[in-house]
The first five atom37 places (N, CA, C, CB, O) and aatype in JSON, in Angstrom:
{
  "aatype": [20, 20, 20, 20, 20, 20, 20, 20, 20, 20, 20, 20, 20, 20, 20, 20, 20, 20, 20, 20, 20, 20, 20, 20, 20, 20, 20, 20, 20, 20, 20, 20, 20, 20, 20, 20, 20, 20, 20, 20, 20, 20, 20, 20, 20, 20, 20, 20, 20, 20, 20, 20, 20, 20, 20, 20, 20, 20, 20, 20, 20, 20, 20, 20, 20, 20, 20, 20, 20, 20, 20, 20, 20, 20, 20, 20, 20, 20, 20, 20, 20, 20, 20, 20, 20, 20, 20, 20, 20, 20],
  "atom_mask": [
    [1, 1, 1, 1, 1],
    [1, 1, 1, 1, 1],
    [1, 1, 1, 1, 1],
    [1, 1, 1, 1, 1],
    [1, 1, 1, 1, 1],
    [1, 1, 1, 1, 1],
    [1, 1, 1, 1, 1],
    [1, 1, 1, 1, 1],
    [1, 1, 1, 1, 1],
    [1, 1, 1, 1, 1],
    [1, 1, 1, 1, 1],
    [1, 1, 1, 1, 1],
    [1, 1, 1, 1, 1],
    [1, 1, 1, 1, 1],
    [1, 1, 1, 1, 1],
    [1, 1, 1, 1, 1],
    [1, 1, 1, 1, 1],
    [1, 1, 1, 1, 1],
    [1, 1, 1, 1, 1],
    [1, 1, 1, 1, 1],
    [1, 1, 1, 1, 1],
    [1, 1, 1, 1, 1],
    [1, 1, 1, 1, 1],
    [1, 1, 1, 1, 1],
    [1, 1, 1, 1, 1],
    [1, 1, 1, 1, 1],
    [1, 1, 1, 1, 1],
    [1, 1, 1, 1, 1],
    [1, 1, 1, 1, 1],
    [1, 1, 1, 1, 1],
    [1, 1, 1, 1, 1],
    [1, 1, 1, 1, 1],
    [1, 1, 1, 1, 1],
    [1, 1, 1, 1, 1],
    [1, 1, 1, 1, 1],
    [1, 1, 1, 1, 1],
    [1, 1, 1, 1, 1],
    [1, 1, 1, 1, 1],
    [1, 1, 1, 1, 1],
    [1, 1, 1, 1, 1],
    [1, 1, 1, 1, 1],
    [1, 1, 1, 1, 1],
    [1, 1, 1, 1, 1],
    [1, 1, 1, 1, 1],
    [1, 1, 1, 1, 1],
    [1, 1, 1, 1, 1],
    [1, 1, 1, 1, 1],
    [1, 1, 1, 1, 1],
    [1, 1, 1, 1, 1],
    [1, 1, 1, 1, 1],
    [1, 1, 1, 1, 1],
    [1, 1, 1, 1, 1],
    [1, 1, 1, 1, 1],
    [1, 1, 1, 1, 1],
    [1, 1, 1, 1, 1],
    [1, 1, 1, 1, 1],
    [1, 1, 1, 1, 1],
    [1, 1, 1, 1, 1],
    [1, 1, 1, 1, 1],
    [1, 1, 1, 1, 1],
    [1, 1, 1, 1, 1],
    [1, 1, 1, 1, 1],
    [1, 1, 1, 1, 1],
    [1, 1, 1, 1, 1],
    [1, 1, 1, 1, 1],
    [1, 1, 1, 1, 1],
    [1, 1, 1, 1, 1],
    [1, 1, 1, 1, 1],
    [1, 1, 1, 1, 1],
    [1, 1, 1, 1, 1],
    [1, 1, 1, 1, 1],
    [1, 1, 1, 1, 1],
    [1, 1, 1, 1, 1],
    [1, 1, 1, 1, 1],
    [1, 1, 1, 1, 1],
    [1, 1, 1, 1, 1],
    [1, 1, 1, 1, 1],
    [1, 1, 1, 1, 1],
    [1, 1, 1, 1, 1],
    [1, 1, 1, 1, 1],
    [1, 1, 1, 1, 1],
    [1, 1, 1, 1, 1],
    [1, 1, 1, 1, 1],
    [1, 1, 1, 1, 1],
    [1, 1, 1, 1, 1],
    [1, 1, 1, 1, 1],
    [1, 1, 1, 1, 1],
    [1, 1, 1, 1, 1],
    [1, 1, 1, 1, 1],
    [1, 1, 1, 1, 1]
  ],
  "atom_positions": [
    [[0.84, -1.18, 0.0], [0.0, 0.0, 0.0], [0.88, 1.24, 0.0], [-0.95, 0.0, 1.21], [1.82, 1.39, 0.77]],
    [[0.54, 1.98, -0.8], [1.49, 3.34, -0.93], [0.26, 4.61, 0.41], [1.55, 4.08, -3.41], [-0.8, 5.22, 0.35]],
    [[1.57, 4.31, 1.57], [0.81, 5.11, 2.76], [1.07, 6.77, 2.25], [1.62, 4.71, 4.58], [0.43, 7.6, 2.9]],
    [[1.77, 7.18, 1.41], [1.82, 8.8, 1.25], [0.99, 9.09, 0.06], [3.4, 9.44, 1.02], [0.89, 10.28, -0.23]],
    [[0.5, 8.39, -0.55], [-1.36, 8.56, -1.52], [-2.37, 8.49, -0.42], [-1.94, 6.94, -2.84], [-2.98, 9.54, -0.23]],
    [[-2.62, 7.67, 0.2], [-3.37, 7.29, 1.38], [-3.57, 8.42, 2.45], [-2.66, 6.13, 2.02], [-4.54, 8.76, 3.13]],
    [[-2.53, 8.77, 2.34], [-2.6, 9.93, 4.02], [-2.68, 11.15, 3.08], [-0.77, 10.04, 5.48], [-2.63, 12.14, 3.81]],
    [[-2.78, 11.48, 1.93], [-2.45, 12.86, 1.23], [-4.09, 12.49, 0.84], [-0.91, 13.1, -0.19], [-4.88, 13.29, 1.33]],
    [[-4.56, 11.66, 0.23], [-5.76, 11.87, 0.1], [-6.97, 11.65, 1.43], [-5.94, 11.08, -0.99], [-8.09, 12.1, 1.24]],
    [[-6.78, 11.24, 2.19], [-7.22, 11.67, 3.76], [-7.28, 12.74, 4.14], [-6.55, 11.28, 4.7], [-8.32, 13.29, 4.5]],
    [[-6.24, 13.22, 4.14], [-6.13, 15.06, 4.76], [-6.72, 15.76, 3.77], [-4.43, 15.87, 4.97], [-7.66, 16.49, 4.08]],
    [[-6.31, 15.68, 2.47], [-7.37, 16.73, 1.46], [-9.01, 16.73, 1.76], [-7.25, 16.19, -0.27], [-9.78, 17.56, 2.25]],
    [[-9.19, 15.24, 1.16], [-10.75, 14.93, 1.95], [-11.16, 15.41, 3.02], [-10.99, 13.7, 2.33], [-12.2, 16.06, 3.1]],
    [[-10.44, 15.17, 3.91], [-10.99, 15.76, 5.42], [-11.21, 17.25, 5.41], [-9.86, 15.5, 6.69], [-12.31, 17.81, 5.46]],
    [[-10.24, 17.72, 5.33], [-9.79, 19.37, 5.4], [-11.46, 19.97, 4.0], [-7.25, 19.68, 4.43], [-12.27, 20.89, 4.17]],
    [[-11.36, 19.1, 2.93], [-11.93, 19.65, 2.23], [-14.08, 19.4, 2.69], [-11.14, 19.08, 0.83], [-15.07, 20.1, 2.51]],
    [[-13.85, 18.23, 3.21], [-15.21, 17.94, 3.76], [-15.55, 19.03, 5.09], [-15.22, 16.24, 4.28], [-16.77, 19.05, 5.26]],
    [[-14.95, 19.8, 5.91], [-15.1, 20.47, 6.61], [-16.01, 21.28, 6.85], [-14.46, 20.76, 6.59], [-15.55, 22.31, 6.35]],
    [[-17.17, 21.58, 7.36], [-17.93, 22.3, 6.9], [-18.57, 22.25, 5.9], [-17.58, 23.01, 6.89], [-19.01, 23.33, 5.51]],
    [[-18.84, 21.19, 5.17], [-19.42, 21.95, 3.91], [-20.74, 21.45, 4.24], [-18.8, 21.58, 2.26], [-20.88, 21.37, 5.46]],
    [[-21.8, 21.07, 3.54], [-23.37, 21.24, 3.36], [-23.53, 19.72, 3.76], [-24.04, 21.78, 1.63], [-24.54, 19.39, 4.39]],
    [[-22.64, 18.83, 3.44], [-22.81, 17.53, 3.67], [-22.42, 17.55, 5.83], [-21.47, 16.51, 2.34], [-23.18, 17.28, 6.76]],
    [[-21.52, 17.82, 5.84], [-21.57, 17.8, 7.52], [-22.39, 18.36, 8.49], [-20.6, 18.27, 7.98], [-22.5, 18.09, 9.69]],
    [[-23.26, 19.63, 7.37], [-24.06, 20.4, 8.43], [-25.89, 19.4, 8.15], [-24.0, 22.63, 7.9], [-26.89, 19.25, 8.85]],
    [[-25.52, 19.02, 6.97], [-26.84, 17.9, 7.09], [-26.53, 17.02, 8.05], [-27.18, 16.99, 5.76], [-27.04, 17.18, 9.16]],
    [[-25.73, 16.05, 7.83], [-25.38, 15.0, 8.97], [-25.47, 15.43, 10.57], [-23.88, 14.56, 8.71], [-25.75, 14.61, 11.44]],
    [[-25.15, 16.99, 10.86], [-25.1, 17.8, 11.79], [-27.1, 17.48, 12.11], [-24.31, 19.53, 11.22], [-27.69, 16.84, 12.97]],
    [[-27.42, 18.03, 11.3], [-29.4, 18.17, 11.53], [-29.96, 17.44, 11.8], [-30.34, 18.41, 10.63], [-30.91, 17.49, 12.57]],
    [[-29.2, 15.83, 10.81], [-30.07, 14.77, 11.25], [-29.66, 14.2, 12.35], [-30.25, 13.8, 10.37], [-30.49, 13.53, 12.96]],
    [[-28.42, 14.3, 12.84], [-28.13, 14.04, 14.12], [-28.47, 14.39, 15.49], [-27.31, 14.18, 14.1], [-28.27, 13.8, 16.55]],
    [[-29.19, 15.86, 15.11], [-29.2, 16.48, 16.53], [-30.98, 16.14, 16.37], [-28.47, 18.48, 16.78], [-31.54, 16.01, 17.46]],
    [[-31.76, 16.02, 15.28], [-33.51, 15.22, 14.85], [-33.26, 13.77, 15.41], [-34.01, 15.03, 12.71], [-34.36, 13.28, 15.68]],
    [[-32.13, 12.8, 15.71], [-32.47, 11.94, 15.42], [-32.31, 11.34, 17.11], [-31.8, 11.48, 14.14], [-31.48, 11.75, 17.92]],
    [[-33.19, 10.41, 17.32], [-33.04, 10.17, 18.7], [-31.72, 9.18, 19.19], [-34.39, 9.56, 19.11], [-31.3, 9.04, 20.34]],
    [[-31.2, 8.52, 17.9], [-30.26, 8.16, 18.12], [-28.84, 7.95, 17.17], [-30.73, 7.37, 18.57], [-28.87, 7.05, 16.34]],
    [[-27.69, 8.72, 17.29], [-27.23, 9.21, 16.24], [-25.81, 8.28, 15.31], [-26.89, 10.62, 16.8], [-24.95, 8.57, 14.47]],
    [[-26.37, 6.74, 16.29], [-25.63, 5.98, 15.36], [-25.81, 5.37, 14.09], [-25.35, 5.24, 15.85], [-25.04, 4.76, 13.35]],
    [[-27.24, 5.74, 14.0], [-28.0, 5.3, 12.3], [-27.12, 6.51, 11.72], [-30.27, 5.52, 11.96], [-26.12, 6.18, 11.07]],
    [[-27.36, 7.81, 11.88], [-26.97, 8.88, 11.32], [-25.81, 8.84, 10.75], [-26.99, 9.77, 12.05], [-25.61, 9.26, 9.61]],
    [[-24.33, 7.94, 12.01], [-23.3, 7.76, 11.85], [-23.18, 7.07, 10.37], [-22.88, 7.16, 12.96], [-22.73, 7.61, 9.36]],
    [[-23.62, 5.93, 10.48], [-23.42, 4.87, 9.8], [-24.03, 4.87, 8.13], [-24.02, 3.83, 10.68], [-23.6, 4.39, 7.08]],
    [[-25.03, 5.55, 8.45], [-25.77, 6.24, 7.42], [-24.77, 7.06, 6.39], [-26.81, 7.23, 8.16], [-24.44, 6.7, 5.27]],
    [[-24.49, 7.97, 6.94], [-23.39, 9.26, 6.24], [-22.29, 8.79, 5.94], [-22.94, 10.49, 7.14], [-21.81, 9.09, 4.84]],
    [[-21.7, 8.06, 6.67], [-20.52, 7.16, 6.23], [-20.24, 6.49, 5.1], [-20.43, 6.31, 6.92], [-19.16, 6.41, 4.51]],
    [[-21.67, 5.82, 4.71], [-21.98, 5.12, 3.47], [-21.91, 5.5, 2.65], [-22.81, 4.71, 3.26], [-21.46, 5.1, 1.58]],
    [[-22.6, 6.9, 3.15], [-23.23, 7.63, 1.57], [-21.59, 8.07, 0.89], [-24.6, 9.57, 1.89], [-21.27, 8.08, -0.3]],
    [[-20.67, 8.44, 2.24], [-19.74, 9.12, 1.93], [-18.34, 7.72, 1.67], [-19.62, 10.36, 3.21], [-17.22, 8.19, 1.87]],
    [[-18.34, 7.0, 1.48], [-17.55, 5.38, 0.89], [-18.51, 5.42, -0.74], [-18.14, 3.35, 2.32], [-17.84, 5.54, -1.77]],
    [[-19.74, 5.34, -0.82], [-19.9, 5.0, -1.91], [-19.47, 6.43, -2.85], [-21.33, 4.4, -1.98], [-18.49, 6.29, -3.59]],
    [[-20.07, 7.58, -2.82], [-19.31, 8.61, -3.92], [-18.12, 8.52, -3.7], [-19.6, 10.09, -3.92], [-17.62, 8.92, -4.76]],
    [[-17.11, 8.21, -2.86], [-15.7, 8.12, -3.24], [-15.57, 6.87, -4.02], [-14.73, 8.13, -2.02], [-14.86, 6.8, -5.02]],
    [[-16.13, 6.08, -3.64], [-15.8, 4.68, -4.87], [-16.04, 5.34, -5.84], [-16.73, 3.17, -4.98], [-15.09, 5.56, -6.59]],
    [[-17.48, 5.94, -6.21], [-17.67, 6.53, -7.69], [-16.34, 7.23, -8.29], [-18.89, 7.68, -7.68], [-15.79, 7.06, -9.38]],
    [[-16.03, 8.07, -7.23], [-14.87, 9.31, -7.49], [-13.69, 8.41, -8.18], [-14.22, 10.21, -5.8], [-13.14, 8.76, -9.22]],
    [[-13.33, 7.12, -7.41], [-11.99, 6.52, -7.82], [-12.34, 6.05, -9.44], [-11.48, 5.07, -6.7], [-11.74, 6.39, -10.46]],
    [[-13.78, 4.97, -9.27], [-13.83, 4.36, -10.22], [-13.76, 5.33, -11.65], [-14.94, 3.56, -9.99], [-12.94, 5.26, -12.57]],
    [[-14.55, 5.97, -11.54], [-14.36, 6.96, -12.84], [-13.55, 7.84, -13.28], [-15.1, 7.61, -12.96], [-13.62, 8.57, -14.27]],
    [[-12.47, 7.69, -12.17], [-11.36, 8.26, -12.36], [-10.26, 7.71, -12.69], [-11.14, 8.79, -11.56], [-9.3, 8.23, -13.25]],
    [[-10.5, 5.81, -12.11], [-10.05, 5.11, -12.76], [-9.87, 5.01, -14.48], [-10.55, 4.37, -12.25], [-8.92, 5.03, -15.25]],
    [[-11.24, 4.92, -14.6], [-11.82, 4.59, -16.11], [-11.25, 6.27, -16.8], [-14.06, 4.22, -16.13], [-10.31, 6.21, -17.59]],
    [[-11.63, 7.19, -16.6], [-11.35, 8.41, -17.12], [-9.85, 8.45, -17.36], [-11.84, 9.51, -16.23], [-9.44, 8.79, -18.47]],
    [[-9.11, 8.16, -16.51], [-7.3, 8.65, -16.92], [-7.15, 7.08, -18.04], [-5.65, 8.63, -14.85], [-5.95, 6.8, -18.12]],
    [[-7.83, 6.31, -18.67], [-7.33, 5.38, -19.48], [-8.23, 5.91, -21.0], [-7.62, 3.7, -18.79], [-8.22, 5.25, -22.04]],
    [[-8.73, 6.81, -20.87], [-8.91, 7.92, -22.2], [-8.4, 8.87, -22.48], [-9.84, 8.46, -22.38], [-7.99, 9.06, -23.62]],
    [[-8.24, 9.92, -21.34], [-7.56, 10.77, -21.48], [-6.36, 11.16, -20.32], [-8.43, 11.61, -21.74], [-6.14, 10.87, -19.15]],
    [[-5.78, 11.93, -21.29], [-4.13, 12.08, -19.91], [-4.26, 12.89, -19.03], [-2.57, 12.69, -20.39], [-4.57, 14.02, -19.39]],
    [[-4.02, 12.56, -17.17], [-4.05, 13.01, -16.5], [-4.15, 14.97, -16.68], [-3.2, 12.24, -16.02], [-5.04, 15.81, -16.57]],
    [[-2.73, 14.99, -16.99], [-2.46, 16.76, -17.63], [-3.54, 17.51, -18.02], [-1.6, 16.89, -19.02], [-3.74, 18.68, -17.72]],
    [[-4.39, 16.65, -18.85], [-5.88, 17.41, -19.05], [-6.94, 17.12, -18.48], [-6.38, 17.37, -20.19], [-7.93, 17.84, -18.52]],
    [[-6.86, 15.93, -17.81], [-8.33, 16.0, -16.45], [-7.62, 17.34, -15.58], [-8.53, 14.01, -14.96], [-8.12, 18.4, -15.97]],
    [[-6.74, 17.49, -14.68], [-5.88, 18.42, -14.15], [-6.5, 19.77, -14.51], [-4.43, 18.23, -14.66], [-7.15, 20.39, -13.67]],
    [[-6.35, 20.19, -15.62], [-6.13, 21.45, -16.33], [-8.28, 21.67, -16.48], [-4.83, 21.14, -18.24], [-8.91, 22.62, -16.02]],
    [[-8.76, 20.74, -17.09], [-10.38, 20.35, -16.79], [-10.74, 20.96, -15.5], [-10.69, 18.64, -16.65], [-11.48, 21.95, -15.44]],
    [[-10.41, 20.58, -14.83], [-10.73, 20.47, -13.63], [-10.71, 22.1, -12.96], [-9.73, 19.38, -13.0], [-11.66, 22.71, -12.45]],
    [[-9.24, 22.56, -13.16], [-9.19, 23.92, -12.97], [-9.92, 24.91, -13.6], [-8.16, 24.21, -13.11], [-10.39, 25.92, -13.08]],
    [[-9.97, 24.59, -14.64], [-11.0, 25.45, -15.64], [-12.35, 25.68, -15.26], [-11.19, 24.79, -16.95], [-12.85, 26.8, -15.22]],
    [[-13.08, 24.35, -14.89], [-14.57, 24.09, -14.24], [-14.32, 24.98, -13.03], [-15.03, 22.32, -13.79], [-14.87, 26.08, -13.08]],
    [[-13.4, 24.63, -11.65], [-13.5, 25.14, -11.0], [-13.72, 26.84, -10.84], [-12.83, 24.59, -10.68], [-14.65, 27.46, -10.32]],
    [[-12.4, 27.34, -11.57], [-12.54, 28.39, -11.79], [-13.96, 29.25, -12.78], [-11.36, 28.42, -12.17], [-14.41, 30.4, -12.74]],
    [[-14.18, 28.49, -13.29], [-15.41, 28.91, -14.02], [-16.8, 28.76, -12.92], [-15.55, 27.84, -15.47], [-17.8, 29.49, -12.95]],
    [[-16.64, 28.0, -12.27], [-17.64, 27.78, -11.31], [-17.53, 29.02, -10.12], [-17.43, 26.23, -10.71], [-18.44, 29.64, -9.59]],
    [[-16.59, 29.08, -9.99], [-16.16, 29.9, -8.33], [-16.91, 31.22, -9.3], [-13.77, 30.14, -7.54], [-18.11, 31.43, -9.12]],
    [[-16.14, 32.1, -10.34], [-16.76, 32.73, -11.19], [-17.95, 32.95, -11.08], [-16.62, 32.34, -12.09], [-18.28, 33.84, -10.29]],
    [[-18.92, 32.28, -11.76], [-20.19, 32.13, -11.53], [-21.07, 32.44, -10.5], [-20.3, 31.24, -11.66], [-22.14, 33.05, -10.49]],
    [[-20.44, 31.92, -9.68], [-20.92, 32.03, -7.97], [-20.71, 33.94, -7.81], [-19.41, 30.81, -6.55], [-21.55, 34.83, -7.73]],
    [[-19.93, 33.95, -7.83], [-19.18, 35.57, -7.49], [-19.91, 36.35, -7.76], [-17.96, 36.11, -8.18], [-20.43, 37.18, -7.02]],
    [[-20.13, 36.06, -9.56], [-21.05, 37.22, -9.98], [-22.63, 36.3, -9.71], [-20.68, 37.85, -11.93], [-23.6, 36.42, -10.46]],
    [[-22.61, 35.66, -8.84], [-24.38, 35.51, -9.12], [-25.28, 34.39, -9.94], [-24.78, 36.73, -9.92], [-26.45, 34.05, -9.81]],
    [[-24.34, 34.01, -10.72], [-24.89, 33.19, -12.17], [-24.68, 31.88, -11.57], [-23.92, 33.41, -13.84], [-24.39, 31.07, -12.46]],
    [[-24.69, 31.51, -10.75], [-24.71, 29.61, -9.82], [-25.77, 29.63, -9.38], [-23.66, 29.09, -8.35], [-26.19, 28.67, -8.74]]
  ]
}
């Protein structure tokens, strides 16, 4: 197992899951729910299966096209997205 892919994509994930809309749901249904180990176990799932999605198609995606341009994709969307947001248009 390559532990410095492993721990680099852990900390991004984490750091990047922080707050966002997915923790403050899990946050709601937790504090609704009378008991918050469904909640646990629940969110957990949801959050294992879109990362499988994330790998698998990322798997499948870098054997069409070259990393360098998912990369560069990626920045573009983002930035076009953040954009959007800024002025209003998201």
């Amino acid at each position: 197992m390559d532990w410095k892919v492993m721990l680099s994509s852990f900390g991004l994930i984490f750091l990047a899951e922080l707050g966002d809309k997915t923790q403050l749901a899990t946050l709601t249904l937790a504090a609704q729910s009378r008991s918050s180990v469904p909640v646990f176990i629940g969110a957990s799932a949801a959050l294992i299966m879109t990362s499988l999605l994330g790998v698998v198609f990322g798997e499948a995606i870098t054997k069409l096209v070259p990393p360098h341009s998912i990369r560069l994709g990626a920045g573009v969307a983002f930035v076009l997205i953040g954009g959007g947001l800024l002025l209003g248009r998201g």
